[in-house]
N, C-alpha and C positions, 0 to 999 in steps of 0.2 A: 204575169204573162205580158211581153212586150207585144202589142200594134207592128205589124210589118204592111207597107204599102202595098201585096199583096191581099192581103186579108181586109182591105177594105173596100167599100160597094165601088164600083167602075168611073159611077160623078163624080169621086174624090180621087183617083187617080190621076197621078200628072199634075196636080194642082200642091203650091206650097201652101195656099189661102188656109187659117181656122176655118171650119166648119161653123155656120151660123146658120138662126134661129128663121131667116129672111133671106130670100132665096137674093132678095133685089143688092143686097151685100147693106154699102151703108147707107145712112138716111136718104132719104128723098125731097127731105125738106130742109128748109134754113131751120142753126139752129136755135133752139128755144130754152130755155129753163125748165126743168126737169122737178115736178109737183115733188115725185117720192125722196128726194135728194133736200131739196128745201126741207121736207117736214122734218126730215134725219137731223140735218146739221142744227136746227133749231130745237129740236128733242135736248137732243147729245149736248148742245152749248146749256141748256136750263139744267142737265144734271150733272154738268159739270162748274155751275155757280152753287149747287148746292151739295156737293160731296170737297173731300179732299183729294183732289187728284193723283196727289204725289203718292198714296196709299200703295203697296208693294203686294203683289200677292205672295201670301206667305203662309207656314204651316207651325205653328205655338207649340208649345213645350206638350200639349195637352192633346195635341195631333188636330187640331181643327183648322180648316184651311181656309184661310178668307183675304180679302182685300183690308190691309193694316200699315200703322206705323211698325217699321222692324223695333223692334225690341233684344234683349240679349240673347235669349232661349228663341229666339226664332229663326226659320228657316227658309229663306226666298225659293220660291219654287220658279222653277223653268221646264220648259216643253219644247220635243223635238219629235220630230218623223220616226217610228223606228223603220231601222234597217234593214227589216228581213218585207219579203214582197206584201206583207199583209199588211199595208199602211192606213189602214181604218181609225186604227185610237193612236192617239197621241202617249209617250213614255213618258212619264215624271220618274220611275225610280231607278233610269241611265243618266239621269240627266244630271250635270256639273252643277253646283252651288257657284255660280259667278261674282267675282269679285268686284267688278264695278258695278254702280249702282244705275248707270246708265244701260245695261241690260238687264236689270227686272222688268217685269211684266207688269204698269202701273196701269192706276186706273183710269189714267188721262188717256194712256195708248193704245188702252181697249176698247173706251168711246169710242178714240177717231176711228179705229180700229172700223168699229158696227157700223156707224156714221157710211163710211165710205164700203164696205159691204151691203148695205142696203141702198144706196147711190147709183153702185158700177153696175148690178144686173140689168138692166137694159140698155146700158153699154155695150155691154159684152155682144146680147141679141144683136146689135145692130140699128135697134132705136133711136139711142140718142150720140151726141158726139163727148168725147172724153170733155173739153171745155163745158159743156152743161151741165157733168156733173161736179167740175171741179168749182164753178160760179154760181151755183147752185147752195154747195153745200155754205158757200162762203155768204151770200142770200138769206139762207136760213138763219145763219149766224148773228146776221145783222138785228135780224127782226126780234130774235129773243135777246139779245144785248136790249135793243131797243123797249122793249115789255118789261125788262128789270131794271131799265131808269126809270123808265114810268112809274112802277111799282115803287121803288126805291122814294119817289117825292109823296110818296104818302106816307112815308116813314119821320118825318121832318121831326117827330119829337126825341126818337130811338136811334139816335146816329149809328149804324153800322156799316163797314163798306165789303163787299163781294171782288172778289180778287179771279175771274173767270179765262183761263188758258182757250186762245184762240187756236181755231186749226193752222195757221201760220206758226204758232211757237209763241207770240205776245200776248200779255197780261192785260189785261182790262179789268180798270176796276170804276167798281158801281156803288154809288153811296156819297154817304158825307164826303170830304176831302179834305 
C-alpha cells in the first residue's frame, strides 16, 4: 500500500522534510566523533586482518551456503527486493548468477556493509552529522591498525605479515616487510 500525503498525521503535511526521531531537526551541537561508529570501524578492521576478505558468498555442489573461495561446482549467490508488494525477505532463487566478479557479495563488503549500518542510526535520528560518522569509522580504523602493529612487534621471531583492506579501498599491511 502506497503512503498518499493524505493519509498522513496533519504535522506532516506540506512539509517535504524526512520525518525524524527529534523534533529540534539536526544537531544542536558542534560536531563530535561518534563512540558507536569508532567501536564499528575498529570491530569490522580487526575481522577483516583476520578473515579473507575477498571470500564470495556462494552455495557448493553440496548445497551449503557460506562465505568461500569460488571453486568449480560452485555457485555465487546474489539477493534482490522481490517485486511483488510484500518486500520482507530477500529472493535468492530469481536472482541471476553474475558474471563479473565485482558484483558478488564479498566478505569485505559486508563488513563495511555492518560497519556503516551500525554507524548511520543516529544519523538518521538526527544526532549526529553524516561527517562524524564517516571520521569516526575511519577513527576506529586507525586504532585497531594501530593494536595490530603493536601486536605484530611481539611477533619478532614468527615473521608474518597481515594484508588488511581499508574502508577507502587501500591495503595495509602489518608484520615483517
Amino acid at each position: 500500500m502506497q503512503e498518499t500525503l493524505a493519509n498522513l498525521p496533519s504535522s506532516c503535511q506540506g512539509s517535504y522534510f524526512l520525518p525524524m526521531a527529534f523534533s529540534e531537526g539536526s544537531p544542536m551541537h558542534p560536531a563530535y566523533g561518534a563512540g558507536h561508529a569508532t567501536v564499528a570501524g575498529a570491530c569490522v578492521t580487526i575481522l577483516k586482518a583476520f578473515f579473507d576478505t575477498s571470500d564470495v558468498l556462494a552455495k557448493s555442489a553440496d548445497h551449503k551456503v557460506a562465505f568461500k573461495r569460488l571453486g568449480k561446482d560452485d555457485k555465487p549467490i546474489a539477493f534482490r527486493a522481490p517485486s511483488n508488494d510484500d518486500a520482507t525477505q530477500l529472493d535468492a532463487s530469481k536472482c541471476p548468477v553474475y558474471g563479473k566478479p565485482e558484483q558478488f557479495l564479498t566478505l569485505e563488503g559486508e563488513l563495511n556493509k555492518l560497519a556503516a549500518n551500525i554507524s548511520l542510526g543516529r544519523y538518521m535520528a538526527g544526532v549526529l552529522y553524516f561527517s562524524d560518522y564517516y571520521d569516526s569509522l575511519r577513527m576506529g580504523e586507525e586504532i585497531a591498525i594501530g593494536i595490530l602493529q603493536e601486536q605484530a612487534l611481539t611477533y619478532s621471531t614468527d615473521p608474518f605479515v597481515l594484508s588488511v583492506p581499508t574502508f577507502d579501498g587501500d591495503i595495509v599491511r602489518i608484520g615483517n616487510r
